[in-house]
C-alpha positions in Angstrom: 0.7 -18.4 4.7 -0.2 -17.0 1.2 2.2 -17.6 -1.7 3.1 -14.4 -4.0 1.9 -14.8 -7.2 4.5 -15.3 -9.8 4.6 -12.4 -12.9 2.5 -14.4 -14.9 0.0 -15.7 -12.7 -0.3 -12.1 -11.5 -0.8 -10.6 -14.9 -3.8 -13.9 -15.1 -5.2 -12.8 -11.7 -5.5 -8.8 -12.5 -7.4 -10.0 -15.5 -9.8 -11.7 -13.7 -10.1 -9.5 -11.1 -10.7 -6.8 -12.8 -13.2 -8.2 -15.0 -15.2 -9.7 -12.3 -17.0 -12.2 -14.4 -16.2 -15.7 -15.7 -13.5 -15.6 -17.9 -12.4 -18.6 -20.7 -8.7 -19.5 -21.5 -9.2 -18.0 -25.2 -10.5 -14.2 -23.4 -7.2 -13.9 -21.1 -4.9 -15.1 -24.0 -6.8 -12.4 -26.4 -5.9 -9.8 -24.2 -2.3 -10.5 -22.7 -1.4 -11.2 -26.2 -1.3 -7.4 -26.6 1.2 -6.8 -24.1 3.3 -10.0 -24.9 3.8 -13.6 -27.4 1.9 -15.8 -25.4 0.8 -19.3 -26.2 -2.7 -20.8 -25.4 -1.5 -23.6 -23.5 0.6 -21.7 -21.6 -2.5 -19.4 -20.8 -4.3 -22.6 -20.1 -1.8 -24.5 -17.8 -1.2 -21.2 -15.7 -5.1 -20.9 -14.9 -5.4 -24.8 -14.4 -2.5 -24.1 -11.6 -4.2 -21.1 -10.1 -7.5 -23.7 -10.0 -5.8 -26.6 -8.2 -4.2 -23.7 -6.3 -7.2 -22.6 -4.9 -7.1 -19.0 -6.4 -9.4 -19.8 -8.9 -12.7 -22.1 -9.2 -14.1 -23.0 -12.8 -17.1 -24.7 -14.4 -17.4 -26.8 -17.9 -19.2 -24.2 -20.3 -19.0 -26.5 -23.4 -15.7 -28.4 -24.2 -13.7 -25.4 -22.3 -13.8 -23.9 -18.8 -15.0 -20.3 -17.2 -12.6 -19.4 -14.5 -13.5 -17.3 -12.0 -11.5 -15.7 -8.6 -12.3 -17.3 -5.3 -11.4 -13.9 -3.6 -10.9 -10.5 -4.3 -7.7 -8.4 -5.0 -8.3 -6.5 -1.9 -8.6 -9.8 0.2 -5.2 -11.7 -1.6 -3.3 -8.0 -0.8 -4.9 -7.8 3.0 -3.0 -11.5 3.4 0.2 -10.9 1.9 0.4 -7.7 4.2 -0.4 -9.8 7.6 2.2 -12.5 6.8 4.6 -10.0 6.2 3.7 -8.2 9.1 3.6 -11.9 11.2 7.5 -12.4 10.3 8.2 -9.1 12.3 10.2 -10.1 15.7 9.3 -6.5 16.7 5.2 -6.0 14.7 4.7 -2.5 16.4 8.2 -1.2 14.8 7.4 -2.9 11.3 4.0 -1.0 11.4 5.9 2.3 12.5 8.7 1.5 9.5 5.5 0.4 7.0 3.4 4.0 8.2 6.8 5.5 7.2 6.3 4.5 3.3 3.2 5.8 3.2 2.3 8.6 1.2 -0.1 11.1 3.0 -3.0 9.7 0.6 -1.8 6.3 1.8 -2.2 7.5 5.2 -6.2 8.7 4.6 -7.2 5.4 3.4 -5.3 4.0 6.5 -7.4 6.6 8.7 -10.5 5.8 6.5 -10.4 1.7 7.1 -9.7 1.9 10.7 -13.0 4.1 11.2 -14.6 1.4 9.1 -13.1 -1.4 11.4 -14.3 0.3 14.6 -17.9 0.9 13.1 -18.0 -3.1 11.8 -16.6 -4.2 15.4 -18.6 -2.0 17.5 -15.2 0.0 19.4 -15.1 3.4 19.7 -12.0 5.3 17.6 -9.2 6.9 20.1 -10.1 9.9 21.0 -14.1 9.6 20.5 -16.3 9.5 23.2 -19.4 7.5 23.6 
């Protein structure tokens, strides 16, 4: 089972993310420190957690570390939805409910990855012939 993030670590993780590339304590705390008053060793003992975690893996550049993610967004996002969806006495009416929230965008993507799945796995799509 995956563990949310917490705000902070979440606001730490889109950072690093997004930047794709090893970051140092100093680089995150530069940046958050526009949106709020953050102290480095708070900046520090958040990505130490998200290391002993597992989130994040680092390596000694100097006296400091370069953090980088394990796995993507797309991958932490993919396994929050499937415990979610695991908790469901009833999975096909939390899918129905879930497809319900969707906006019609939402819905394309949806349509869009499960082409993508059937091509990776070799099925056919309902509906297409072989």
């Amino acid at each position: 089972m995956v563990r949310q993030l917490g705000e902070l670590e979440n606001a730490i993780m889109t950072r690093v993310w997004r930047w794709n590339r090893p970051v140092t304590v100093r680089e995150v705390l530069l940046d958050l420190q526009a949106e709020r008053e953050i102290a480095y060793t708070t900046v520090m003992t958040v990505l130490d957690k998200l290391h002993r975690k597992g989130w994040l893996r680092r390596e000694r550049a100097g006296r400091a570390y370069r953090y980088e993610p394990v796995s993507s967004r797309e991958s932490y996002t993919a396994a929050l939805m499937n415990d979610a969806w695991a908790t469901s006495d009833n999975p096909a009416a939390a899918l129905v409910h879930f497809f319900g929230l969707m906006s019609p965008e939402q819905r394309e993507a949806l349509r869009d990855a499960l082409r993508v799945a059937a091509l990776d796995t070799g099925e056919t799509e309902p509906g297409a012939t072989r």
